[in-house]
ROMAR-46862 format. One record per residue (C-alpha): residue in three letters; x, y, z. Coordinates in Angstrom, 2 decimals. Last residue first. Layout:
BEGIN
ALA/X/Y/Z
...
% end
This chain:
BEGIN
UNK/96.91/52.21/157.81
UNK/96.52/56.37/158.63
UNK/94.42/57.38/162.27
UNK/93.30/60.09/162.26
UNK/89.72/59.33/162.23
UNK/90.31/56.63/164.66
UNK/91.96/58.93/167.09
UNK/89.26/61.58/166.76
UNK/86.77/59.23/167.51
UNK/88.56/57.28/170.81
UNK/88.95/61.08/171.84
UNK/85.86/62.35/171.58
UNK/84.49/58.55/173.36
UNK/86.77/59.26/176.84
UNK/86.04/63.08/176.64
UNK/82.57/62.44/176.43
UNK/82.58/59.79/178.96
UNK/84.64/61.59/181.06
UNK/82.43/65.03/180.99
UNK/78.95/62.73/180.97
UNK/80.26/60.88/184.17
UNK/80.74/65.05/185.77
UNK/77.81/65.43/184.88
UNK/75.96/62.48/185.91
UNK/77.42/62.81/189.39
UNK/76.64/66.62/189.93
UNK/73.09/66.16/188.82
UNK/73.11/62.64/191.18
UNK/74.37/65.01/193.98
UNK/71.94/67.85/193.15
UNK/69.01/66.13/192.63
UNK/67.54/66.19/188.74
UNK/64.96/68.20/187.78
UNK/67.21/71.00/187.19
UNK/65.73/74.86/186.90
UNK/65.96/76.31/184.00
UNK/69.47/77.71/182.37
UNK/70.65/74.29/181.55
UNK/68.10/74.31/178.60
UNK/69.14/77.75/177.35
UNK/72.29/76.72/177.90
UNK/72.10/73.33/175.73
UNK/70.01/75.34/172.95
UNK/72.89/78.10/172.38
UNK/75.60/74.92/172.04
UNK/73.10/73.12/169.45
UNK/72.43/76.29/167.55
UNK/76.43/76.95/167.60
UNK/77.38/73.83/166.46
UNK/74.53/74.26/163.60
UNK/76.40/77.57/162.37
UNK/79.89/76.56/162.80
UNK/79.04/73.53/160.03
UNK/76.92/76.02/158.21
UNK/80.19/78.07/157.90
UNK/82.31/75.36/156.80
UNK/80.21/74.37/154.49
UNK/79.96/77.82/153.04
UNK/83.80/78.26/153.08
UNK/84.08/75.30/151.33
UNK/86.18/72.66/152.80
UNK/89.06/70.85/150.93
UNK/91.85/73.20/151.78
UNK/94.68/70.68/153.41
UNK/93.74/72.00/156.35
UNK/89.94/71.98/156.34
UNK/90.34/68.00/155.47
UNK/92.40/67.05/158.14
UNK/89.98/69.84/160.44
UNK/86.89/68.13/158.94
UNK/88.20/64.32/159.63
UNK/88.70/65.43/163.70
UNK/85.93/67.42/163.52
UNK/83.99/63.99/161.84
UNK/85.38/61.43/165.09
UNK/85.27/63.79/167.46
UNK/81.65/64.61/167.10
UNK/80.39/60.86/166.25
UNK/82.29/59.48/169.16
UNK/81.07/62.28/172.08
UNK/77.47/61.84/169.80
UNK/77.44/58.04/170.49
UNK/78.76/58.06/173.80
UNK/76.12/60.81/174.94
UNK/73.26/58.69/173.53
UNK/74.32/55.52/174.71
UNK/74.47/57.03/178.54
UNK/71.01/58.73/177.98
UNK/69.58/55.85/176.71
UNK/70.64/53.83/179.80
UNK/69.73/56.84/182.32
UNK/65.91/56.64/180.05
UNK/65.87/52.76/180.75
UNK/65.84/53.03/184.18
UNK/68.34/51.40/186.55
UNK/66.54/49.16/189.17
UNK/65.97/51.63/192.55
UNK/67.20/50.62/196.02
UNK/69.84/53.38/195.66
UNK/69.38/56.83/192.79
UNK/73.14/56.46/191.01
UNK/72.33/55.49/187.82
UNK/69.12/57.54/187.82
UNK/70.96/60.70/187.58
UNK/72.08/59.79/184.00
UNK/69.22/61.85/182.71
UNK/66.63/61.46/180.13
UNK/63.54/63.10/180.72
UNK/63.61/64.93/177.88
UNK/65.24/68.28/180.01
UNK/67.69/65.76/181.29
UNK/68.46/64.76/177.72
UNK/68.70/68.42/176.84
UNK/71.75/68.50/179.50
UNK/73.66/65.40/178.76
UNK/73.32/66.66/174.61
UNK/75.04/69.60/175.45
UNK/77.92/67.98/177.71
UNK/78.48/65.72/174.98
UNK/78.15/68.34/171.95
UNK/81.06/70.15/174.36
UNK/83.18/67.11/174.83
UNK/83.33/66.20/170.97
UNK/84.30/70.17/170.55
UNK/86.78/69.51/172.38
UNK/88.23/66.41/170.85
% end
């Protein structure tokens, strides 16, 4: 589930370096854009996606069906994507502070919310 949250909160803060930020939910007198919709779906879907194959990788990594290389290109491109959300949060935000703080802290619950939903339904035996 963490590492759900983490790809969440790394793909929240590229998407506001794309243009795509979650700020624009809470901007008043404005109609919702489509980029704070995208960015929403976007976050859900990896959150989901993320928890839902760790959660299948670590079944599968403890009963000793990884390979070591997979398993290393697997920490490898986690890493890459972790490395470019700093260096992206790094920069200055173009997002306000309150709506920055807000869309943060919605892209932490709704990561969290969707990691877990994935990691449940990959565990999950009929």
């Amino acid at each position: 589930m963490l590492s759900g949250v983490l790809l969440a909160l790394a793909t929240h803060m590229l998407g506001a370096r794309f243009g795509l930020d979650m700020g624009g939910l809470w901007r008043p007198g404005q109609m919702i854009p489509a980029g704070a919709a995208i960015a929403w779906w976007l976050i859900a879907t990896v959150a989901f996606v993320a928890g839902y194959v760790t959660a299948t990788l670590m079944d599968s990594a403890i009963s000793g069906q990884i390979p070591q290389r997979m398993r290393q290109f697997l920490i490898g491109v986690v890493v890459l994507v972790l490395a470019g959300a700093g260096q992206a949060a790094a920069g200055p935000s173009p997002i306000p502070t309150i709506a920055g703080v807000l869309a943060g802290v919605a892209a932490l619950v709704l990561g969290a919310l969707m990691a877990f939903c994935g990691a449940h339904f990959a565990l999950r035996k009929a």
